[in-house]
Backbone atoms as SQL, in Angstrom:
CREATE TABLE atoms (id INTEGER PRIMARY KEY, chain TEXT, resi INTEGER, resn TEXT, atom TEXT, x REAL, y REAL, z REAL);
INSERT INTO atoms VALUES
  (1, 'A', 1, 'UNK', 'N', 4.902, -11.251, 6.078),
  (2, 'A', 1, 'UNK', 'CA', 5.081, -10.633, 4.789),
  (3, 'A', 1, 'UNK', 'C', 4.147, -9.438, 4.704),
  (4, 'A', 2, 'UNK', 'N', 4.795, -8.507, 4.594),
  (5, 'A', 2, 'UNK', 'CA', 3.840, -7.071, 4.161),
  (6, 'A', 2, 'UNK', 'C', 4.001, -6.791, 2.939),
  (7, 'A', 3, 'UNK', 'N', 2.799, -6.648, 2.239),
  (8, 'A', 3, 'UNK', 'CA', 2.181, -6.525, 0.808),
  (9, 'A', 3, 'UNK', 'C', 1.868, -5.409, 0.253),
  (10, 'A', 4, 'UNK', 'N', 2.941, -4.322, -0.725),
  (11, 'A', 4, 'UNK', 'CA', 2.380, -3.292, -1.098),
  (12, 'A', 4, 'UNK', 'C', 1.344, -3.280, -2.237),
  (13, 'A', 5, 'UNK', 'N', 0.008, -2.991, -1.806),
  (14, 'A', 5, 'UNK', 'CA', -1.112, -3.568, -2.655),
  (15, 'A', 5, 'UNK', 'C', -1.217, -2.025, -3.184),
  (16, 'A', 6, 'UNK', 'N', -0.464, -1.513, -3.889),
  (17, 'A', 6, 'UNK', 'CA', -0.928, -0.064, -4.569),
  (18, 'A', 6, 'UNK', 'C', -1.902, -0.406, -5.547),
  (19, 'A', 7, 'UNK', 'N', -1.861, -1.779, -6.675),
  (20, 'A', 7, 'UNK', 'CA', -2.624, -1.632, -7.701),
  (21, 'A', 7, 'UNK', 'C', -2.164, -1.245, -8.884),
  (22, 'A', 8, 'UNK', 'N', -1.013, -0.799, -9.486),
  (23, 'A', 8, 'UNK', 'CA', -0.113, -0.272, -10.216),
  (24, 'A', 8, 'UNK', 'C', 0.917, -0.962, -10.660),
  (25, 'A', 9, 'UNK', 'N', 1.805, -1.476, -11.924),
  (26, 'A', 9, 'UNK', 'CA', 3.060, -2.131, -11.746),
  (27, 'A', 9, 'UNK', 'C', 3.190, -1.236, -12.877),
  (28, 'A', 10, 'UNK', 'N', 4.537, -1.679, -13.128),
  (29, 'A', 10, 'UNK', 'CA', 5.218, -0.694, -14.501),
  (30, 'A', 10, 'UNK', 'C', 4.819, -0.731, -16.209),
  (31, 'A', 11, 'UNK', 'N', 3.815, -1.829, -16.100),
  (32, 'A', 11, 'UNK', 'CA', 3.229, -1.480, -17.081),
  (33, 'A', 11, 'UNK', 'C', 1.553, -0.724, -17.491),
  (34, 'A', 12, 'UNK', 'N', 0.880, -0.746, -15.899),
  (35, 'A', 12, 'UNK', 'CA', -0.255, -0.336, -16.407),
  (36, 'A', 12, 'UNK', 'C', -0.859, -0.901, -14.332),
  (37, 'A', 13, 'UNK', 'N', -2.051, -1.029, -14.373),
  (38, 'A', 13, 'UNK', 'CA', -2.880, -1.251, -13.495),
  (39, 'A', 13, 'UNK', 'C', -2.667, -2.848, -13.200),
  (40, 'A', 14, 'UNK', 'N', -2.280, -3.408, -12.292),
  (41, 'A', 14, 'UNK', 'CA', -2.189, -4.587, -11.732),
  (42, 'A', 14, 'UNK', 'C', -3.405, -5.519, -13.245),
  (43, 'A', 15, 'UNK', 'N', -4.585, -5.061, -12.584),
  (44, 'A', 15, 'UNK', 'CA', -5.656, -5.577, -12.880),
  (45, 'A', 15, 'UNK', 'C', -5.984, -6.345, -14.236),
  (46, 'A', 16, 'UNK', 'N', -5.046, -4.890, -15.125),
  (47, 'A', 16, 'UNK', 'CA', -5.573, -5.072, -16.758),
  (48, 'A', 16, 'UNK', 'C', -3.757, -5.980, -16.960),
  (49, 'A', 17, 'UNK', 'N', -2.870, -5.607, -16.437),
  (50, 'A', 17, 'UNK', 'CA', -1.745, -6.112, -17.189),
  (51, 'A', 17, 'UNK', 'C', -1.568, -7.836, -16.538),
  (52, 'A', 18, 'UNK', 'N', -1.435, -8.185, -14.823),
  (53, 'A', 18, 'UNK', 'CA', -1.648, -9.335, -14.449),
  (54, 'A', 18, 'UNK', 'C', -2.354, -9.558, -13.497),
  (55, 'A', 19, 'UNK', 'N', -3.781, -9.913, -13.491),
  (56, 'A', 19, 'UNK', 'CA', -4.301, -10.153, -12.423),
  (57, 'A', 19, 'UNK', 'C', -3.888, -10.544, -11.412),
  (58, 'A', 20, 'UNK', 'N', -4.000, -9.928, -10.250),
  (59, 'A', 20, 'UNK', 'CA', -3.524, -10.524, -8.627),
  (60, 'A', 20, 'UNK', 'C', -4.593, -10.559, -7.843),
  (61, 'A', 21, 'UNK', 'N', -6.265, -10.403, -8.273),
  (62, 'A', 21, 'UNK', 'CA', -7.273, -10.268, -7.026),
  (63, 'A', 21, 'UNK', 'C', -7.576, -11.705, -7.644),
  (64, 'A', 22, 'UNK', 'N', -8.145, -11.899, -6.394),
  (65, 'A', 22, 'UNK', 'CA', -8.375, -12.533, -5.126),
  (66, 'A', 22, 'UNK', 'C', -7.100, -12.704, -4.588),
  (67, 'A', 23, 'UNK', 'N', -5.982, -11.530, -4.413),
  (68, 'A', 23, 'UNK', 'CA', -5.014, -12.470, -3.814),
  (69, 'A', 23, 'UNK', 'C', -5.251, -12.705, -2.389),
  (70, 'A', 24, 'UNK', 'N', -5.762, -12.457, -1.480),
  (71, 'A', 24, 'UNK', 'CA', -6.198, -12.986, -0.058),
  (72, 'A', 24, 'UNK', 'C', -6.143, -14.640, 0.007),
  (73, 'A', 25, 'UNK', 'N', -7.175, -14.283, -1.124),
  (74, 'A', 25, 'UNK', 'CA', -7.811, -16.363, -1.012),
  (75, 'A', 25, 'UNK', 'C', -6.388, -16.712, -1.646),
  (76, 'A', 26, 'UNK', 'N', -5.782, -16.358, -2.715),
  (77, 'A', 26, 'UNK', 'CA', -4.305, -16.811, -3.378),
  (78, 'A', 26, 'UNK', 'C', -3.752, -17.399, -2.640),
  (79, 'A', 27, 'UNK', 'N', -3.329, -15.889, -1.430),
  (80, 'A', 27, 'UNK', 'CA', -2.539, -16.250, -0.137),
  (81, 'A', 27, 'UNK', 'C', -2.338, -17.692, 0.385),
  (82, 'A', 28, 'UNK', 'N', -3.926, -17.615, 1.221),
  (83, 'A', 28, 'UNK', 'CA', -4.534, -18.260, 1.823),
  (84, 'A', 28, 'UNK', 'C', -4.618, -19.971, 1.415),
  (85, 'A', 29, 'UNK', 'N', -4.145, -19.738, -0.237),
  (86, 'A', 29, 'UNK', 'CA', -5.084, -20.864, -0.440),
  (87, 'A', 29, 'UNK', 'C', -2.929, -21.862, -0.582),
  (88, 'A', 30, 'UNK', 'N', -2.440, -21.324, -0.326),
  (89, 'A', 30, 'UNK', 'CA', -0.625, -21.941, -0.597),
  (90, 'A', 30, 'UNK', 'C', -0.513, -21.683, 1.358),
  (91, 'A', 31, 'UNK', 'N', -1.502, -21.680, 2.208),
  (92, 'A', 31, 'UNK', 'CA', -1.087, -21.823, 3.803),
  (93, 'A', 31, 'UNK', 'C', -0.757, -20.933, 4.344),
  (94, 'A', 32, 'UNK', 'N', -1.245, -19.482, 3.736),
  (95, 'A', 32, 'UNK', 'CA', -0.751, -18.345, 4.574),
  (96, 'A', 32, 'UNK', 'C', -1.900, -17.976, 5.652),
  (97, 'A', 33, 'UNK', 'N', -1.953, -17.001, 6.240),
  (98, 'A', 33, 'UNK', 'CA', -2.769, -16.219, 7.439),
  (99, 'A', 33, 'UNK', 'C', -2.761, -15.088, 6.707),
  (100, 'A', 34, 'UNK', 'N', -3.917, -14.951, 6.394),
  (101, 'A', 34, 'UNK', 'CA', -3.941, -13.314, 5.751),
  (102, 'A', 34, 'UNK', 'C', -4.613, -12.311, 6.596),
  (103, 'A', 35, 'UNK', 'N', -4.221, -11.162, 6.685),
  (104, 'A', 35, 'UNK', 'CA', -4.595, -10.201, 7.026),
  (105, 'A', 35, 'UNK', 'C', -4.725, -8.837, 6.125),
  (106, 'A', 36, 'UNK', 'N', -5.958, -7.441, 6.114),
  (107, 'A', 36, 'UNK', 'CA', -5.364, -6.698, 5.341),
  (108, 'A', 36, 'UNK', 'C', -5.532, -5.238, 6.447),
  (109, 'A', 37, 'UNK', 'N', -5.140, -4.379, 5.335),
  (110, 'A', 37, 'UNK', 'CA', -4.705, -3.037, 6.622),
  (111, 'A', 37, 'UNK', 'C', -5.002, -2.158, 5.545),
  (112, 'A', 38, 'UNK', 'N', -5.093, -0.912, 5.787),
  (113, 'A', 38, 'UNK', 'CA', -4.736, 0.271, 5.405),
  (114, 'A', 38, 'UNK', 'C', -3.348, 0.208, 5.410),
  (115, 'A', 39, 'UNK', 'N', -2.202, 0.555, 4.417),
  (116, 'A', 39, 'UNK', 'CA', -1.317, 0.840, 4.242),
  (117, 'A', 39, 'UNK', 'C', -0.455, 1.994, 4.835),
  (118, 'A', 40, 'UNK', 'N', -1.569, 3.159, 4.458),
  (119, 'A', 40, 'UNK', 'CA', -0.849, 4.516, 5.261),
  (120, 'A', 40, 'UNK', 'C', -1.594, 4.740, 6.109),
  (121, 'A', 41, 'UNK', 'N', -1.816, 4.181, 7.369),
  (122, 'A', 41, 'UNK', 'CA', -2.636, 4.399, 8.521),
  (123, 'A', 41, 'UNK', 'C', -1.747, 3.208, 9.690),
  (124, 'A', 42, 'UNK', 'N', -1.206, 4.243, 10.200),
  (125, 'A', 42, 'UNK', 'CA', -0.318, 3.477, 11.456),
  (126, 'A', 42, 'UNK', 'C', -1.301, 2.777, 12.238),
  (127, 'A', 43, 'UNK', 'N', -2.378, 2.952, 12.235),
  (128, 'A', 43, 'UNK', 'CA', -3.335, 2.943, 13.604),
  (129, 'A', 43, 'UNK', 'C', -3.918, 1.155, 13.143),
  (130, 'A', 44, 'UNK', 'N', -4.108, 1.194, 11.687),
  (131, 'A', 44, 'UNK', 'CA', -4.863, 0.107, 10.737),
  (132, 'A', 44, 'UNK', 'C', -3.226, -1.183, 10.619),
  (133, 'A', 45, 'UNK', 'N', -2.505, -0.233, 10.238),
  (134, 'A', 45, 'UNK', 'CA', -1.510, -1.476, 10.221),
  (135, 'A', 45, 'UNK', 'C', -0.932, -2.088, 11.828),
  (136, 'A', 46, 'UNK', 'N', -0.876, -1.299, 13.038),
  (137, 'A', 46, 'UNK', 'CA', -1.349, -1.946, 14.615),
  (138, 'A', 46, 'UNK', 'C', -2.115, -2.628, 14.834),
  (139, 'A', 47, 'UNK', 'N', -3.513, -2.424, 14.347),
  (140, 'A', 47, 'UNK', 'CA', -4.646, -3.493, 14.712),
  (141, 'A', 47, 'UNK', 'C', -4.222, -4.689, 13.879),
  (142, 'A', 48, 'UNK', 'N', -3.714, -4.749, 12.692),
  (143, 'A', 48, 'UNK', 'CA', -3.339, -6.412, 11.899),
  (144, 'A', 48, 'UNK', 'C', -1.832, -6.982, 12.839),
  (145, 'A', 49, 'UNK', 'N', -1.447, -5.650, 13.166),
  (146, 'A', 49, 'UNK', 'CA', -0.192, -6.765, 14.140),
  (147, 'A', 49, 'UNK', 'C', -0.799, -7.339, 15.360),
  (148, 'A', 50, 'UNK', 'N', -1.507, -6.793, 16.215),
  (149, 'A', 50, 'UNK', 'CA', -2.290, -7.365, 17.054),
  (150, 'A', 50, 'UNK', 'C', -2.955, -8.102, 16.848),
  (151, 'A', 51, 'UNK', 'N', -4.218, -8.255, 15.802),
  (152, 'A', 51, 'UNK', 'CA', -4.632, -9.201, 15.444),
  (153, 'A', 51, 'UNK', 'C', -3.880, -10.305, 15.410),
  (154, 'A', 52, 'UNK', 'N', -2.610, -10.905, 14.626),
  (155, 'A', 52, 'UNK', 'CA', -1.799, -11.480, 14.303),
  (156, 'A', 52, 'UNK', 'C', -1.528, -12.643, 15.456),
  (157, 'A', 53, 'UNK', 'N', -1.170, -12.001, 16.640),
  (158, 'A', 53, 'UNK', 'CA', -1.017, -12.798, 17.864),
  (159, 'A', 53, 'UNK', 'C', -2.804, -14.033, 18.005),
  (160, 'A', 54, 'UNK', 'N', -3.290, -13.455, 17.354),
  (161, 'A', 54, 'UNK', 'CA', -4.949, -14.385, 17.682),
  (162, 'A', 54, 'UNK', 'C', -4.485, -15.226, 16.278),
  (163, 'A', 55, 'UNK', 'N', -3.818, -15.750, 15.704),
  (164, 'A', 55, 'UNK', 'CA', -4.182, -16.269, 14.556),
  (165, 'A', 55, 'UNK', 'C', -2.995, -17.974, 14.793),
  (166, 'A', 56, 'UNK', 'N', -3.185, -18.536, 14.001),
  (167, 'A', 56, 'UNK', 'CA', -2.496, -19.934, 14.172),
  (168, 'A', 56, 'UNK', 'C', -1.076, -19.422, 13.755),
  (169, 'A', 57, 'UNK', 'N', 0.020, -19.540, 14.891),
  (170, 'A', 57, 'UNK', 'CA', 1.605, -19.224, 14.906),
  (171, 'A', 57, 'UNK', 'C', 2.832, -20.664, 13.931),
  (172, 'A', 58, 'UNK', 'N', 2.353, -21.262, 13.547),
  (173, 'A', 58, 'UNK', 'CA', 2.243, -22.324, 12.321),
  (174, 'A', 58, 'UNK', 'C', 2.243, -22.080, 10.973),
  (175, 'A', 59, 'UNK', 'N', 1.587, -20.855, 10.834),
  (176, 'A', 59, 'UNK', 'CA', 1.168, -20.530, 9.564),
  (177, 'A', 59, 'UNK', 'C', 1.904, -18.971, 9.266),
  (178, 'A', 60, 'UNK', 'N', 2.254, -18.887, 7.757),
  (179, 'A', 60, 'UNK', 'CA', 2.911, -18.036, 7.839),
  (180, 'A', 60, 'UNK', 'C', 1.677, -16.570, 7.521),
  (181, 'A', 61, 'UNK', 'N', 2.726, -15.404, 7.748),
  (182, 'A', 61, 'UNK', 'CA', 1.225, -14.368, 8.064),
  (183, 'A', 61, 'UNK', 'C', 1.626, -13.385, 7.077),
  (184, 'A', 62, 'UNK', 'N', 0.466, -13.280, 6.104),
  (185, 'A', 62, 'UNK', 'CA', 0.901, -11.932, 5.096),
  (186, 'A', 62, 'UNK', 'C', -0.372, -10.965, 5.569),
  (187, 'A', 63, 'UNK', 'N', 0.172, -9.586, 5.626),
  (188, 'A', 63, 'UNK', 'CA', -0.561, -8.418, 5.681),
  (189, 'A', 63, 'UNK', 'C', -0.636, -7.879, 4.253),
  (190, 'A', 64, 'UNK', 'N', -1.723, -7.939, 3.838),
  (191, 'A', 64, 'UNK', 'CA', -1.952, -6.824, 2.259),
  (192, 'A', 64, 'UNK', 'C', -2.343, -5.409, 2.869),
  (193, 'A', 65, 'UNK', 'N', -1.412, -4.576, 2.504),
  (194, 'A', 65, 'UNK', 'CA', -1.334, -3.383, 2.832),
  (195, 'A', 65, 'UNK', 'C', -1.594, -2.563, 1.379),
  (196, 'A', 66, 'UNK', 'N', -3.124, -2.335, 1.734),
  (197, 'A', 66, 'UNK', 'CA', -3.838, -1.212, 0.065),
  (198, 'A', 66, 'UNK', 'C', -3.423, 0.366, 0.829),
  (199, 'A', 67, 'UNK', 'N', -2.877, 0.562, -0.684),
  (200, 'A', 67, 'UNK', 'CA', -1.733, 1.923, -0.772),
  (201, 'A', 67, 'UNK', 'C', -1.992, 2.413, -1.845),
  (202, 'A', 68, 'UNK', 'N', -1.857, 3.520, -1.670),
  (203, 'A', 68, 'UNK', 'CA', -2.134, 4.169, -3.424),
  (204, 'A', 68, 'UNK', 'C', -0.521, 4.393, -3.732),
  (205, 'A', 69, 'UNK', 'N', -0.466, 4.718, -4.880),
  (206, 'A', 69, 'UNK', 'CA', 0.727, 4.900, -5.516),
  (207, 'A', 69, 'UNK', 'C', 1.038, 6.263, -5.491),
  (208, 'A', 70, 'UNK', 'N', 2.182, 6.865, -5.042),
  (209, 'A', 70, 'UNK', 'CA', 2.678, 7.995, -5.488),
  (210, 'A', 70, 'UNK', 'C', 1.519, 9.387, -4.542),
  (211, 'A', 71, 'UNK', 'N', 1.147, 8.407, -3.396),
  (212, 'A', 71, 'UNK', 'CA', -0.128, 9.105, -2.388),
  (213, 'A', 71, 'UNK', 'C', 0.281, 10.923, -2.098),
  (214, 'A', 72, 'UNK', 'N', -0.369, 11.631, -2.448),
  (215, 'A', 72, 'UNK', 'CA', -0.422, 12.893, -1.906),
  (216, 'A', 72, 'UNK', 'C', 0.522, 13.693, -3.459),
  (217, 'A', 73, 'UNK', 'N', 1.241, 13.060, -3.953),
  (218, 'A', 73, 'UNK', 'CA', 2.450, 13.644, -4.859),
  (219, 'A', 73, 'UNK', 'C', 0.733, 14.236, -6.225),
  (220, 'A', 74, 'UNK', 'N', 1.617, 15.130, -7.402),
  (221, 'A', 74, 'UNK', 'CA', 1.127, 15.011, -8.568),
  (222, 'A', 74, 'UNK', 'C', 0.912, 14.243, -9.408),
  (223, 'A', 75, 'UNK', 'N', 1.318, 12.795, -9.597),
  (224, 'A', 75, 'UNK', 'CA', 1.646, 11.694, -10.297),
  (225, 'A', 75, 'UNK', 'C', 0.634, 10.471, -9.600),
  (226, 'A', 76, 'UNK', 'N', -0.090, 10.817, -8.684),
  (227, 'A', 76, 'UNK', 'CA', -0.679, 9.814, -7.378),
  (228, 'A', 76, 'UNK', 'C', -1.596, 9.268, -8.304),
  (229, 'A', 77, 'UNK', 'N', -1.269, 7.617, -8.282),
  (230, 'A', 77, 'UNK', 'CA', -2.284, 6.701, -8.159),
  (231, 'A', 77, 'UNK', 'C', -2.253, 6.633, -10.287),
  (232, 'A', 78, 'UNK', 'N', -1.204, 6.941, -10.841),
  (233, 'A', 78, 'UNK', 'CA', -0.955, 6.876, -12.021),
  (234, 'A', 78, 'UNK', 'C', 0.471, 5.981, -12.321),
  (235, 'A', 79, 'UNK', 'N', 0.699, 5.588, -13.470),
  (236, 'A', 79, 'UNK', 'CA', 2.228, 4.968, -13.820),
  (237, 'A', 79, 'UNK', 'C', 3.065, 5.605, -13.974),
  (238, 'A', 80, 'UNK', 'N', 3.096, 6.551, -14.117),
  (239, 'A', 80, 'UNK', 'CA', 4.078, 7.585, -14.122),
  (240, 'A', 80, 'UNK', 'C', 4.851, 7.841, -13.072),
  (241, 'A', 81, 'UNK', 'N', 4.241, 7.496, -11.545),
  (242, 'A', 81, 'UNK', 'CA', 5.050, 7.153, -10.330),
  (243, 'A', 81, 'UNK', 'C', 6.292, 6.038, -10.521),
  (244, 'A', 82, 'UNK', 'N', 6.205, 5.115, -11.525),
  (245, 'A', 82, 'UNK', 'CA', 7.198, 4.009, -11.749),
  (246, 'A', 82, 'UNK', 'C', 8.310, 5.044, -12.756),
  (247, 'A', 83, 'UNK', 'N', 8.390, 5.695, -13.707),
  (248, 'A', 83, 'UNK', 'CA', 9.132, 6.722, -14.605),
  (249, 'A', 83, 'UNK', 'C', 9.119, 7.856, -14.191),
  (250, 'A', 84, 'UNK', 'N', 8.693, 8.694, -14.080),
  (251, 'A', 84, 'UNK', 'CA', 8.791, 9.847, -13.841),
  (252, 'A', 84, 'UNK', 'C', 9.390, 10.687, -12.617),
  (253, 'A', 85, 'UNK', 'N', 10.740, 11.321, -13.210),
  (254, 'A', 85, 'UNK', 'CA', 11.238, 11.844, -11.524),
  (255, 'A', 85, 'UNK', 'C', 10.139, 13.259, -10.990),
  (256, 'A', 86, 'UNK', 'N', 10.236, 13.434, -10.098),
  (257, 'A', 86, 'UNK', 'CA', 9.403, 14.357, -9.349),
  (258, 'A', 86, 'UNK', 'C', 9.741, 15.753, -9.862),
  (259, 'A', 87, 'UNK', 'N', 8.993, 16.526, -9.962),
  (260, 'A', 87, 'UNK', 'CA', 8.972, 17.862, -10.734),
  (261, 'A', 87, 'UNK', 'C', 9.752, 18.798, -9.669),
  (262, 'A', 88, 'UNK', 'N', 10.618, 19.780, -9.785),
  (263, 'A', 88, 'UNK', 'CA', 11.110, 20.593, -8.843),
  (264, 'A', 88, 'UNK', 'C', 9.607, 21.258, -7.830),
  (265, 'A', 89, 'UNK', 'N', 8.648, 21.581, -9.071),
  (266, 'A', 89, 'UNK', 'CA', 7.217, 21.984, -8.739),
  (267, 'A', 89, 'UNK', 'C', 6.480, 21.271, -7.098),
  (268, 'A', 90, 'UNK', 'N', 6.334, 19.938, -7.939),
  (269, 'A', 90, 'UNK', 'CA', 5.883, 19.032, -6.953),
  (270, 'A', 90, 'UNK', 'C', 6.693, 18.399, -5.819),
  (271, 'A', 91, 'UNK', 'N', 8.213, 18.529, -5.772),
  (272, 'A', 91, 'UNK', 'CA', 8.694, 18.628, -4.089),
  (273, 'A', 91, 'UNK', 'C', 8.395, 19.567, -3.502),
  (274, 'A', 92, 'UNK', 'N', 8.815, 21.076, -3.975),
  (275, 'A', 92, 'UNK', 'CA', 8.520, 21.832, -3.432),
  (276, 'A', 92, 'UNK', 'C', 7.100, 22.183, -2.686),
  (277, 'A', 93, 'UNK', 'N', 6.191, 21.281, -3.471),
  (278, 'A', 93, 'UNK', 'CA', 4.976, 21.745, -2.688),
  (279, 'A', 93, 'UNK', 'C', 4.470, 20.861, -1.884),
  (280, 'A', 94, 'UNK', 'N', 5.403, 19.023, -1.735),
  (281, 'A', 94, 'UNK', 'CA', 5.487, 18.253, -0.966),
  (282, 'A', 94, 'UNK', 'C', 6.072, 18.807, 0.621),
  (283, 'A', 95, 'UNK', 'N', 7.008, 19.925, 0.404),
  (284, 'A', 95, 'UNK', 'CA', 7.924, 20.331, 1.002),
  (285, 'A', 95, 'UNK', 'C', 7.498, 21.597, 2.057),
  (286, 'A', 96, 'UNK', 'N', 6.189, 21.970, 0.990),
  (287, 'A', 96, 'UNK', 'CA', 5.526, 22.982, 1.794),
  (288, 'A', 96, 'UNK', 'C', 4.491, 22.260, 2.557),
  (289, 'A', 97, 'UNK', 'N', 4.134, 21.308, 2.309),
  (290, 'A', 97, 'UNK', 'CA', 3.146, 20.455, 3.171),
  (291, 'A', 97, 'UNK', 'C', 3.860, 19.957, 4.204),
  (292, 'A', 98, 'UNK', 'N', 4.587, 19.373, 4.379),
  (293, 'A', 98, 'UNK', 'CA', 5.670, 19.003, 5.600),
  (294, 'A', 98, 'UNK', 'C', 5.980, 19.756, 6.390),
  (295, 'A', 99, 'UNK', 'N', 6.284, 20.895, 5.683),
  (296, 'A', 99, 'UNK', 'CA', 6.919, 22.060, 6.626),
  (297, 'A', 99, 'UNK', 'C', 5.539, 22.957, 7.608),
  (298, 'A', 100, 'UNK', 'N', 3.953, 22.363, 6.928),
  (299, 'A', 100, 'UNK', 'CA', 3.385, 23.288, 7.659),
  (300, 'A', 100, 'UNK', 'C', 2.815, 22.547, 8.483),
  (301, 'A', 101, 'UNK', 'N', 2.937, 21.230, 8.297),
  (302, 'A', 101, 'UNK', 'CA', 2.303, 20.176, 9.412),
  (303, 'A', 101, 'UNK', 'C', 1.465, 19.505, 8.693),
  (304, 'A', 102, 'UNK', 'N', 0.896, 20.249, 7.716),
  (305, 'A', 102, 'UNK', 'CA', 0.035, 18.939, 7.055),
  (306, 'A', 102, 'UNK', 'C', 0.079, 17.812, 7.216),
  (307, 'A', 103, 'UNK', 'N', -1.144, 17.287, 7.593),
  (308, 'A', 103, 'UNK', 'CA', -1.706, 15.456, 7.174),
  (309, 'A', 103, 'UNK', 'C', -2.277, 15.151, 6.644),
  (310, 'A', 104, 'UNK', 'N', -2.185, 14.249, 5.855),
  (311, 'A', 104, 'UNK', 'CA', -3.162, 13.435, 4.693),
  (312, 'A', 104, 'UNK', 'C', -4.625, 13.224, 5.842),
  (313, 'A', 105, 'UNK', 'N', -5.891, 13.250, 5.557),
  (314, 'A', 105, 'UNK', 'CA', -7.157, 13.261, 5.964),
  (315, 'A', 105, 'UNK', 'C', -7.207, 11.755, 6.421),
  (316, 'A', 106, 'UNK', 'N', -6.663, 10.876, 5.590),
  (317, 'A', 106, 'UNK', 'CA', -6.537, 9.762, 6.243),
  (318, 'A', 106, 'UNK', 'C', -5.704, 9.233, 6.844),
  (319, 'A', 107, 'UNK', 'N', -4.809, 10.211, 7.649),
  (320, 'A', 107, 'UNK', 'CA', -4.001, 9.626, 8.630),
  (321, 'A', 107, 'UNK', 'C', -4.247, 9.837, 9.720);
């Protein structure tokens, strides 16, 4: 199971509307194998699949993958990523980042 842990749901911040931390131990504690990763880091979500093979094959295996919401866009890491369609503004300048090679610093 891979876990989009942005932190965000459609009403507000995970945190304040329904708590989900500790979900690891949550996981963990109903018989899972937890693992967590960087979300947008190919390199971070490889090391939890590898890892994975070292862990008891019995048990089922969730990866929490922490992600920001709406990463790199104008709307990032706000609720407005759940409503709001994307501004002609802000593809276009998604669009200019793509096109020039840009990478996010943490990729």
């Amino acid at each position: 199971l891979l876990v989009d842990r942005n932190q965000i749901q459609g009403f507000g911040r995970t945190e304040d509307v329904m708590k989900l931390e500790p979900l690891a131990d949550k996981l963990a504690a109903f018989g899972w194998s937890v693992l967590e990763a960087d979300g947008h880091c190919f390199e971070s979500l490889g090391k939890a699949m590898h890892q994975a093979g070292d862990l008891p094959q019995d048990k089922p295996l969730a990866v929490i993958c922490h992600t920001v919401k709406g990463k790199r866009l104008d709307t990032e890491n706000t609720v407005d990523c759940h409503y709001l369609p994307m501004t002609p503004e802000g593809y276009n300048k998604i669009v200019e980042r793509i096109l020039a090679g840009e990478r996010p610093a943490d990729a």
